[in-house]
C-alpha positions as a printed NumPy array, in Angstrom:
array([[ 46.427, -40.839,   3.968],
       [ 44.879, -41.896,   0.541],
       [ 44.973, -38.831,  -1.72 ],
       [ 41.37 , -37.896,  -2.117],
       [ 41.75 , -35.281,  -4.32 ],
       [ 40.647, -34.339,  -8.204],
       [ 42.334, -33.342, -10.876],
       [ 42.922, -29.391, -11.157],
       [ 40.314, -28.939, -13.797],
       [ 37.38 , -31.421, -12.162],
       [ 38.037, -30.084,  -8.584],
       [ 37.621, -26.445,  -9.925],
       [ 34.345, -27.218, -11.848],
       [ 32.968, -29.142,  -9.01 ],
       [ 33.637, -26.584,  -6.433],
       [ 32.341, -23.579,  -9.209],
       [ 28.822, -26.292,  -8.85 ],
       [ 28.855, -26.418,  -5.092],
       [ 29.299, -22.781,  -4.736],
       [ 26.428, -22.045,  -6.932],
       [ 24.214, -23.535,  -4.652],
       [ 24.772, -20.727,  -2.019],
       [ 24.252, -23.458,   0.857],
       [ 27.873, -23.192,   2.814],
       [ 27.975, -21.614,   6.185],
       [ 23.872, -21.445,   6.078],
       [ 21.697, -22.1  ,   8.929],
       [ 20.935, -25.218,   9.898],
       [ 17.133, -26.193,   8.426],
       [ 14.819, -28.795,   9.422],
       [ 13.865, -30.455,   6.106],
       [ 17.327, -31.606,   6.037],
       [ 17.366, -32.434,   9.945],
       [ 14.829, -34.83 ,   9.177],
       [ 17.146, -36.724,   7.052],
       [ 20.002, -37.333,   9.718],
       [ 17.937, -38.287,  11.974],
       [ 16.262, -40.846,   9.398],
       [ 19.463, -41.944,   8.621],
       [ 20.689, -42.717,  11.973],
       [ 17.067, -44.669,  12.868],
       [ 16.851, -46.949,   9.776],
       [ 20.47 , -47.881,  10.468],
       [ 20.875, -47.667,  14.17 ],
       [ 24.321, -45.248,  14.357],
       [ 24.255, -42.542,  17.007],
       [ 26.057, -40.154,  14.603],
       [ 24.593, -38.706,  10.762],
       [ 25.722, -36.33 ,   8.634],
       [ 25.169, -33.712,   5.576],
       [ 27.95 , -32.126,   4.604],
       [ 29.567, -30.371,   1.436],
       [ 33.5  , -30.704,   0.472],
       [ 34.96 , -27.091,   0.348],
       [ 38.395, -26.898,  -1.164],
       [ 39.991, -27.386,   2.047],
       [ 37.058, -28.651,   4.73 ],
       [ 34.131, -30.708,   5.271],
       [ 31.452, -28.178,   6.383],
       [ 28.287, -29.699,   8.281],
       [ 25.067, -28.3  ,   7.05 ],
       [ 22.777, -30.693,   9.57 ],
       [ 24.174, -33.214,  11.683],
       [ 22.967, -35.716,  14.614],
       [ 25.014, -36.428,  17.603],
       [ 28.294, -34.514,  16.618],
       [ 29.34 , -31.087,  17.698],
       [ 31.892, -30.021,  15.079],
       [ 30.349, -28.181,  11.556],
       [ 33.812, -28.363,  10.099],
       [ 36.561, -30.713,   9.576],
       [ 40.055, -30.316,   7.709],
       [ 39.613, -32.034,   4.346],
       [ 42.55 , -34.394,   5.096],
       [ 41.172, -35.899,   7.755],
       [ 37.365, -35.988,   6.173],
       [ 36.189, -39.467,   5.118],
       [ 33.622, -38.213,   3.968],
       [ 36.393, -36.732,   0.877],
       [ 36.565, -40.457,  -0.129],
       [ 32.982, -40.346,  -0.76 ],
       [ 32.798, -38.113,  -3.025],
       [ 35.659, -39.696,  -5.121],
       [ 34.431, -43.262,  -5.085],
       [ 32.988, -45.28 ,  -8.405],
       [ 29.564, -45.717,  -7.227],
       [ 28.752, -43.179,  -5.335],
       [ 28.84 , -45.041,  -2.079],
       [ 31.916, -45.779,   0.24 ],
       [ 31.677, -47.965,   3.563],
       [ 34.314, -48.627,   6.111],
       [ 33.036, -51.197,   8.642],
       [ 36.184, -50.975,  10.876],
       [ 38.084, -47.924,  10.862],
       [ 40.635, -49.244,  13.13 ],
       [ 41.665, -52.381,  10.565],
       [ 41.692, -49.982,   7.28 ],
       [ 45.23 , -48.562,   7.075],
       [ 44.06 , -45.584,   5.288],
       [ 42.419, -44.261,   8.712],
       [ 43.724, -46.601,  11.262],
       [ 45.769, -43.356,  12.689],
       [ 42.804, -41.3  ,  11.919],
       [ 42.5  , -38.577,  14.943],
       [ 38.998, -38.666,  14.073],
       [ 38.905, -42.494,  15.172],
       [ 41.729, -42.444,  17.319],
       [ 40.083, -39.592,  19.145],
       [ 36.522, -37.493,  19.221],
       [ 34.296, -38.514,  17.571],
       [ 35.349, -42.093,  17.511],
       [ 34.333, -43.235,  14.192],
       [ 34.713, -46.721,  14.533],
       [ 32.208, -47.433,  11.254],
       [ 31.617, -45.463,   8.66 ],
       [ 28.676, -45.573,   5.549],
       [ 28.528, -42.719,   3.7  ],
       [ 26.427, -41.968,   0.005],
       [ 27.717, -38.948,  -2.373],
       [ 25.456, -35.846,  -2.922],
       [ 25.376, -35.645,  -6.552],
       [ 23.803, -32.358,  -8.539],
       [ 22.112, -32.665, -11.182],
       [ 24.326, -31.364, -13.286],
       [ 26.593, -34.687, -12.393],
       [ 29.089, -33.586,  -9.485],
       [ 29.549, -34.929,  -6.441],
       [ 29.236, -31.813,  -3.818],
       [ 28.768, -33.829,  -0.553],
       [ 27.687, -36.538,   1.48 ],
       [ 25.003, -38.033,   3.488],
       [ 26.669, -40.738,   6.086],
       [ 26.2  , -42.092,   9.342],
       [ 29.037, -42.845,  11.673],
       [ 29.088, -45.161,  14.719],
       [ 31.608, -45.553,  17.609],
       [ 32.077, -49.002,  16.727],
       [ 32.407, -51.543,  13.873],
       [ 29.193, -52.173,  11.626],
       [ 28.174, -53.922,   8.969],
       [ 24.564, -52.628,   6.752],
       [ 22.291, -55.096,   4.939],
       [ 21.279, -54.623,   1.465],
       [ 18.251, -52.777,   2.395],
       [ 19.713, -50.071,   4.653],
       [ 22.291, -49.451,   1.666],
       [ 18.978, -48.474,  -0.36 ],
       [ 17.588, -46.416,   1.77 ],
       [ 20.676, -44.435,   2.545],
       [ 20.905, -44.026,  -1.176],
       [ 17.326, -42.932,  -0.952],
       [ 17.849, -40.449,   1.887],
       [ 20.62 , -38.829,  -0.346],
       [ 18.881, -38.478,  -3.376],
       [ 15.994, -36.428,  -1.135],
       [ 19.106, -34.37 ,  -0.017],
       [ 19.988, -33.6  ,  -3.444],
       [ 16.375, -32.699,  -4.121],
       [ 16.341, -30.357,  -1.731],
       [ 19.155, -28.349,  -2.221],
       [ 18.325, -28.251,  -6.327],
       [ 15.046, -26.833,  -5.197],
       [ 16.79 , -24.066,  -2.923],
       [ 18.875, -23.23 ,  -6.1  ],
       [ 16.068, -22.986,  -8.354],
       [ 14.186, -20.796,  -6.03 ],
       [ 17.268, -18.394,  -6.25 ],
       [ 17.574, -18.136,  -9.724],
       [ 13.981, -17.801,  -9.762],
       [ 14.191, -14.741,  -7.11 ],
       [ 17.263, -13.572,  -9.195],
       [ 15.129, -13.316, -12.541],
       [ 12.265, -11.544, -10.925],
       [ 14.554,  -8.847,  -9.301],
       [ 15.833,  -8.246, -12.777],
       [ 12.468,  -8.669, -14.433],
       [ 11.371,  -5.871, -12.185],
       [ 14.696,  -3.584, -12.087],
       [ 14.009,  -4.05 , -16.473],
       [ 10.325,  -3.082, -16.172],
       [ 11.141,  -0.476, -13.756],
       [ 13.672,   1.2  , -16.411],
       [ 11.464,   0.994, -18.841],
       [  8.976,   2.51 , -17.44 ],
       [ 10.761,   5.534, -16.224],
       [ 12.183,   5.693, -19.689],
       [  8.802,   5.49 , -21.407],
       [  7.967,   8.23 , -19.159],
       [ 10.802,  10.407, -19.889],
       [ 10.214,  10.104, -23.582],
       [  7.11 ,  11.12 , -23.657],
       [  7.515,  13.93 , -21.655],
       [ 10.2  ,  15.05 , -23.544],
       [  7.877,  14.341, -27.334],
       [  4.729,  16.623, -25.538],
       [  6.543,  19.908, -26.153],
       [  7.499,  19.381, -29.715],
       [  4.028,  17.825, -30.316],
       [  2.111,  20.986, -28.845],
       [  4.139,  23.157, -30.971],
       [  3.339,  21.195, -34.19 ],
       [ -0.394,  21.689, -33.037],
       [  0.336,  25.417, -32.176],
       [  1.684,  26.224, -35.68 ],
       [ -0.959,  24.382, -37.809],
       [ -3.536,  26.804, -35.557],
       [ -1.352,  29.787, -37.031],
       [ -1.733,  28.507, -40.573],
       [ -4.902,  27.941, -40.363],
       [ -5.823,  31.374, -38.736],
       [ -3.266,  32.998, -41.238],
       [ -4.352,  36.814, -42.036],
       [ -3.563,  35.655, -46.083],
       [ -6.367,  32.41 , -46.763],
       [ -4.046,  29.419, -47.657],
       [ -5.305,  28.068, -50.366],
       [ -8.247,  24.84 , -50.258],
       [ -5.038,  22.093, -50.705],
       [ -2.759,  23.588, -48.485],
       [ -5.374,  24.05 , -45.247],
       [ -6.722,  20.411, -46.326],
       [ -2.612,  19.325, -45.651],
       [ -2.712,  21.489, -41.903],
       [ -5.678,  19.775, -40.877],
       [ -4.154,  16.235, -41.415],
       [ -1.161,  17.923, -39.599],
       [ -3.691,  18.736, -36.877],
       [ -5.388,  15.281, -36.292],
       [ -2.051,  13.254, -36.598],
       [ -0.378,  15.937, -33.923],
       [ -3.88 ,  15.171, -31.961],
       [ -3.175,  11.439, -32.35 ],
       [  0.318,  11.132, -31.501],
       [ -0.447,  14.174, -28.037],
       [ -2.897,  11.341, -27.363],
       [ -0.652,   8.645, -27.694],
       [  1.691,  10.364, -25.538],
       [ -0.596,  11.149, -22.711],
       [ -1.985,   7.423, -22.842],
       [  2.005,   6.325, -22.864],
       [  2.883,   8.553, -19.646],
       [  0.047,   7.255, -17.826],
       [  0.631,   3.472, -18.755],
       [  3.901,   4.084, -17.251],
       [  3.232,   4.977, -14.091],
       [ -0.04 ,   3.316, -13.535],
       [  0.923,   0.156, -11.951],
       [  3.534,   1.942,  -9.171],
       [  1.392,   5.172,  -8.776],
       [ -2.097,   3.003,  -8.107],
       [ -3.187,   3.655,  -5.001],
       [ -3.856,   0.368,  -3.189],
       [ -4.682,   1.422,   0.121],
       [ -8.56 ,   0.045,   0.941],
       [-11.345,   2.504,   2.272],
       [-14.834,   1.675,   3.086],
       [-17.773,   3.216,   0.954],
       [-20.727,   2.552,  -0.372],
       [-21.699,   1.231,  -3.507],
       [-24.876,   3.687,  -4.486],
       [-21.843,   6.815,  -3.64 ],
       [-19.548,   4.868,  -6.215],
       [-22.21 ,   5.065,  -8.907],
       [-22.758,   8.036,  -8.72 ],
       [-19.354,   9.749,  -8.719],
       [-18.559,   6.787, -12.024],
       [-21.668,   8.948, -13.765],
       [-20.819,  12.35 , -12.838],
       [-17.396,  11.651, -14.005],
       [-18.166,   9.99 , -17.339],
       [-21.182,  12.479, -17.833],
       [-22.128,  10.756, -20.968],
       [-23.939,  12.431, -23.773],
       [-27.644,  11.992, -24.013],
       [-27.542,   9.037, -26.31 ],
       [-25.77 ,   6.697, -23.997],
       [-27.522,   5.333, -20.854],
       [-25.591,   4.165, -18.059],
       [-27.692,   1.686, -15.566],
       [-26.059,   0.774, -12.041],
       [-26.899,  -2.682,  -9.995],
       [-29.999,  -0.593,  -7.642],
       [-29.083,  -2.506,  -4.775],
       [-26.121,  -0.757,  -2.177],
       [-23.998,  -2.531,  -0.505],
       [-20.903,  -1.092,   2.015],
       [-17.62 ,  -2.142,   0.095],
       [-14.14 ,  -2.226,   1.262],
       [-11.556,  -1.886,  -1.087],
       [ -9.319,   0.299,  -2.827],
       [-11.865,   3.09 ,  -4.381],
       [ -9.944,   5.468,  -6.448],
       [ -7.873,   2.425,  -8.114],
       [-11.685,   0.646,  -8.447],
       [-12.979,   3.955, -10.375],
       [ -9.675,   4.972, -12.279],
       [-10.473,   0.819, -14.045],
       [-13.816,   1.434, -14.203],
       [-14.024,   5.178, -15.712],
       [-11.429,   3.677, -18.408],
       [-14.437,   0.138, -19.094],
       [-17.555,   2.998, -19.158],
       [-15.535,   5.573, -21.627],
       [-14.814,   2.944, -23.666],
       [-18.195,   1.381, -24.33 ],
       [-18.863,   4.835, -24.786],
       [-17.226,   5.862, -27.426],
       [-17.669,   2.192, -29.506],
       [-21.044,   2.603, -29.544],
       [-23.081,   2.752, -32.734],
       [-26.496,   2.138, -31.168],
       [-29.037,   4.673, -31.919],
       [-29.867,   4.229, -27.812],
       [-26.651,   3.569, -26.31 ],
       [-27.177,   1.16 , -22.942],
       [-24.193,   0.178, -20.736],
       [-24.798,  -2.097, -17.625],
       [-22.635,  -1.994, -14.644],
       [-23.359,  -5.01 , -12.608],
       [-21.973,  -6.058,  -8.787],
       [-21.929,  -9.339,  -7.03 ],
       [-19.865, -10.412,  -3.977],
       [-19.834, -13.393,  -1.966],
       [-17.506, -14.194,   1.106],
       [-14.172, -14.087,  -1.043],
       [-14.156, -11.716,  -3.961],
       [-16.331,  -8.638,  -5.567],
       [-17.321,  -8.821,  -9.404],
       [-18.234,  -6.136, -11.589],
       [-19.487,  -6.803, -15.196],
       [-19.723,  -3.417, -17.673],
       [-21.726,  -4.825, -20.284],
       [-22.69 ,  -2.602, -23.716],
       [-24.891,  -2.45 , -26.908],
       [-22.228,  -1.563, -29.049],
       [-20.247,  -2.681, -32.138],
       [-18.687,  -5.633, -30.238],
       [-15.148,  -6.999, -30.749],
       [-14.548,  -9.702, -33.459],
       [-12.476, -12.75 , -32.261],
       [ -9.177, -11.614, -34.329],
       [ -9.04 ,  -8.887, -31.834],
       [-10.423, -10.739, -28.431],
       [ -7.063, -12.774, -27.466],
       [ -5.18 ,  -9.6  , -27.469],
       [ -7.595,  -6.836, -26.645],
       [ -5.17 ,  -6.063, -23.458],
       [ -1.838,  -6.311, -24.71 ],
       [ -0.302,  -2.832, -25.275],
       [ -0.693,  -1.115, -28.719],
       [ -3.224,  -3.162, -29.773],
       [ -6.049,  -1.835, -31.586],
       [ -9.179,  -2.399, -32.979],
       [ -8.275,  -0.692, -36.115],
       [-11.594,   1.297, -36.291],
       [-12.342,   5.03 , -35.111],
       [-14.438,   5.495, -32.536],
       [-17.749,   7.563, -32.738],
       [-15.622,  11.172, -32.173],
       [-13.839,   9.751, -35.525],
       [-10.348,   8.699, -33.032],
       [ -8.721,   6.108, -33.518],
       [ -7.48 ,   4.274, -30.08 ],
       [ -3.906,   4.298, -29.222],
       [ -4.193,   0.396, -27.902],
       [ -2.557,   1.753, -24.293],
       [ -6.011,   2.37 , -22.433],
       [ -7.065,  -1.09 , -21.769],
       [ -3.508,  -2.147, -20.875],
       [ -3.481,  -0.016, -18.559],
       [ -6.61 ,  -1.181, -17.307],
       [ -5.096,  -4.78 , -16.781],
       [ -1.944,  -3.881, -14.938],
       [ -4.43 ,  -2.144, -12.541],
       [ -5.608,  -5.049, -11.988],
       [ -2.964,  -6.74 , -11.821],
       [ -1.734,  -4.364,  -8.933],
       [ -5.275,  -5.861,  -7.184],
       [ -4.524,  -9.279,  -7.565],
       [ -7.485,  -9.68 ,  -9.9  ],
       [ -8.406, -10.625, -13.213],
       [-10.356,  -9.212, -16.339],
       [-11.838, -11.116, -18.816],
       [-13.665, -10.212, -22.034],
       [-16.949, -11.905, -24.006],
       [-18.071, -10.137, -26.912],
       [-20.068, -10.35 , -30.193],
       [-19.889,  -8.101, -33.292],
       [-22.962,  -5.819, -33.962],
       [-24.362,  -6.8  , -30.058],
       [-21.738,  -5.79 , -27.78 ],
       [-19.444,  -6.668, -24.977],
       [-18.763,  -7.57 , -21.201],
       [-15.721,  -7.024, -19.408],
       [-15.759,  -8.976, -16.631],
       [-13.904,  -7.876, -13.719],
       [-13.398, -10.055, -10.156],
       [-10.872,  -8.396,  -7.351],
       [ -9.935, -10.262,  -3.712],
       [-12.187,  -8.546,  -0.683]])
């Protein structure tokens, strides 16, 4: 037999590429069945193959009138193939080559009396496999059969690229998720950890200031900027625990309940002060869908256009639409508005608007990230239109 093998360094890097693919010993799949059995019609053989060249076999991944799935890789023309200039290798009569004239593949089952057979090449350049068709007896192919087996292979090679990619693409979301989850249980377990010291800052600037011996005007002016940063950063921490374990604590599970109930829980909840005017959509409607995750995004919207607005009369609008596919809620204000600077980024966490509110706070930029992973978890969207001095509309739209 003609050796058919590579040298030590090539054969190791080709079978490292073939490998990678994950495709030996898998199941047998129709969109490559198709292509055997193309094969075999366009050039009228009663035997195709796909196979892959392991380091010692030929392993059949779909195949078309031939029982084996694996053949020793000395006896496998298809070995040959995958070693030949330009990528395709014929033998139109077994019996007369002397490299497989004493063939027990020819000599015995299957027969090959003709072989045609077109290299599966990666796209990183190595030749993994082969597509060929076999027949009993010898064969000649025209110029035009030649092309399409070429043609068949290439869609071969597409397809197992495709399966690869969609591995490493499952690969990098399971360790895009195993990364978010860590860092979500460790943004969780650091700010648990920073409340205690936090409250105790708090705690002693209380003592100071309710100190039996008056500090003097300077020092109680320092403990109450102790006191609001300690208020800003407990905030901050209570805003980062709850970021953290929004998205895998939301509850997702769907209840039915009616719209004109859902108002007004949203208004005993917010309670806003007498300022501030909250008007509902007056029409009900029954709704199915995930209520407390709905009002946890929506109490987050309505406290917000609370608190940035300047208006002498306050006015927030919550709309809601449906139609056959989806339910929409616009929370529309009065208020200060957002300026475009800030509108591309208004979700993305830590972001502020680098302005205090009307309780003189400034946000901690976690709230309305929060608000979009939410949504995220519904397979929604949010969206954002705003002008300064007249106010905004968050727009939200969730699958029914």
């Amino acid at each position: 037999m003609t050796n058919t093998n590579l040298s030590d360094d090539n054969e190791q890097a080709r079978l490292t590429e073939l490998y990678a693919l994950r495709i030996l010993d898998t199941l047998p799949e129709a969109d490559f069945d198709y292509l055997t059995e193309i094969a075999s019609q366009i050039c009228g053989t009663p035997l195709s193959l796909i196979s892959f060249i392991d380091g010692d076999r030929q392993w059949v991944k779909s195949q078309k009138g031939m029982v084996a799935t694996e053949i020793p890789r000395e006896l496998a023309i298809c070995a040959h193939t995958i070693v030949s200039d330009d990528g395709l290798f014929i033998v139109s009569d077994t019996h007369k080559d002397p490299r497989f004239a004493s063939n027990p593949l020819g000599i015995g089952e299957p027969h090959i009396g003709f072989y045609a057979g077109v290299s599966l090449i990666t796209d990183s350049g190595y030749a993994v496999g082969t597509l060929c068709i076999i027949d009993h007896k010898p064969k000649e192919l025209t110029e035009a059969q030649k092309s399409a087996l070429r043609a068949l292979a290439k869609q071969a090679v597409s397809l197992f690229e495709l399966k690869r990619k969609r591995l490493e693409i499952q690969q990098i979301n399971t360790q895009l998720r195993n990364m978010t989850s860590e860092m979500q249980q460790f943004a969780y377990v650091a700010a648990h950890d920073l409340k205690s010291p936090c409250n105790n800052i708090l705690a002693l600037a209380e003592l100071l200031k309710d100190n039996q011996d008056p500090l003097p005007e300077s020092a109680l002016e320092l403990v109450e900027h102790i006191s609001i940063a300690a208020n800003t950063l407990r905030s901050l921490i209570d805003n980062t625990l709850k970021n953290s374990m929004a998205a895998q604590d939301a509850d997702v599970q769907k209840v039915n309940f009616s719209l004109a109930e859902f108002w007004r829980e949203l208004k005993s909840t917010v309670s806003p002060p007498s300022d501030i005017e909250i008007q509902c959509s007056p029409e009900n409607h029954e709704l199915l869908a995930p209520k407390a995750l709905l009002m946890q995004i929506l109490l987050n919207l309505v406290t917000n256009a609370i608190k940035y607005n300047d208006k002498e009369k306050g006015i927030i609008r919550v709309r809601f639409s449906t139609d056959k596919e989806f339910y929409r809620f616009a929370i529309e204000d009065n208020g200060r508005g957002i300026s475009e600077v800030h509108l591309e980024k208004i979700f993305d966490l830590f972001h502020t608007l680098e302005v205090t509110d009307r309780f003189n706070n400034k946000g901690t930029g976690i709230g309305l990230n929060t608000v979009r992973k939410l949504v995220d978890k519904l397979g929604g969207t949010i969206t954002v239109s705003s002008k300064e001095k007249v106010g905004s509309v968050f727009t939200l739209i969730i699958p029914r």
